[in-house]
Steps between C-alpha positions, in 0.01 A plus 500: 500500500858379409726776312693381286844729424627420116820722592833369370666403767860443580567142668581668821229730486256228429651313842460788731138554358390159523400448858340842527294405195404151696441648804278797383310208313506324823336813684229609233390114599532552852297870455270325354398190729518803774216699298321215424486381850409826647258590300309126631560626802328887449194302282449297831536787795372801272291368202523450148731715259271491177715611228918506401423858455378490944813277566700748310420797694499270842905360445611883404310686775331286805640443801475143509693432229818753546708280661616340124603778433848431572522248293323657208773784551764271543415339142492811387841554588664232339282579200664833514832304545488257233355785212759727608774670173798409795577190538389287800804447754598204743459822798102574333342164460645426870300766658202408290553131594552657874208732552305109411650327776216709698284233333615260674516580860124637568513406865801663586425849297175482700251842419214466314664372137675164704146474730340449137728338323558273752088389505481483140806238466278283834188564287558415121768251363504717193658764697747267642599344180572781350679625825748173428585596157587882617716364788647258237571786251679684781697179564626488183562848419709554819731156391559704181576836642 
């Protein structure tokens, strides 16, 4: 689900914002194609989850899937970031835009998020696709810092 922030915005402000806003769009994709792939992967080596209500309780609280959680919590964080009264600085969307850089080196962070991470993007071209347009996003962000 896309927010979408009505605030009126200085042009500045509005700069500085932008490529948070894109790149917490491109991660909420990313999450997504990660949960979706997992949970093929949990239906074939566990069994069926029979309900939204079962998948629910099986992304907050089982094992198998608590490795997204960093990047549900990251999300969260520019969420936080981008519906904050303060406005967003140059300094705040760079650490944002730097804690997502973990994205893109899964090899070399190694431990159980980059063994996982680094299946589901030989697995599923979904997760890779959306792993382009989050690398991408951190491109462009970084040009603009």
């Amino acid at each position: 689900m896309r927010k979408i922030r009505s605030r009126n915005q200085a042009p500045e402000d509005a700069a500085i914002r932008q490529p948070l806003q894109e790149l917490r769009d491109a991660l909420l994709d990313l999450h997504k194609a990660l949960i979706d792939s997992e949970r093929a992967v949990y239906e074939t080596n566990v069994g069926p989850i029979n309900s939204p209500h079962h998948f629910l309780q099986l992304l907050s609280g089982d094992p198998w899937f608590a490795w997204l959680r960093p990047v549900s919590q990251l999300i969260v964080a520019m969420d936080e970031a981008l519906d904050a009264k303060e406005p967003l600085t140059r300094d705040g969307v760079d650490v944002l835009m730097n804690e997502s850089v973990f994205l893109l080196v899964p090899a070399e962070r190694g431990g159980e998020f980059g063994d996982r991470y680094m299946a589901a993007l030989q697995r599923d071209p979904h997760v890779v696709l959306a792993h382009a347009q989050v690398a991408k996003r951190i491109g462009s962000g970084r040009q603009q810092a």
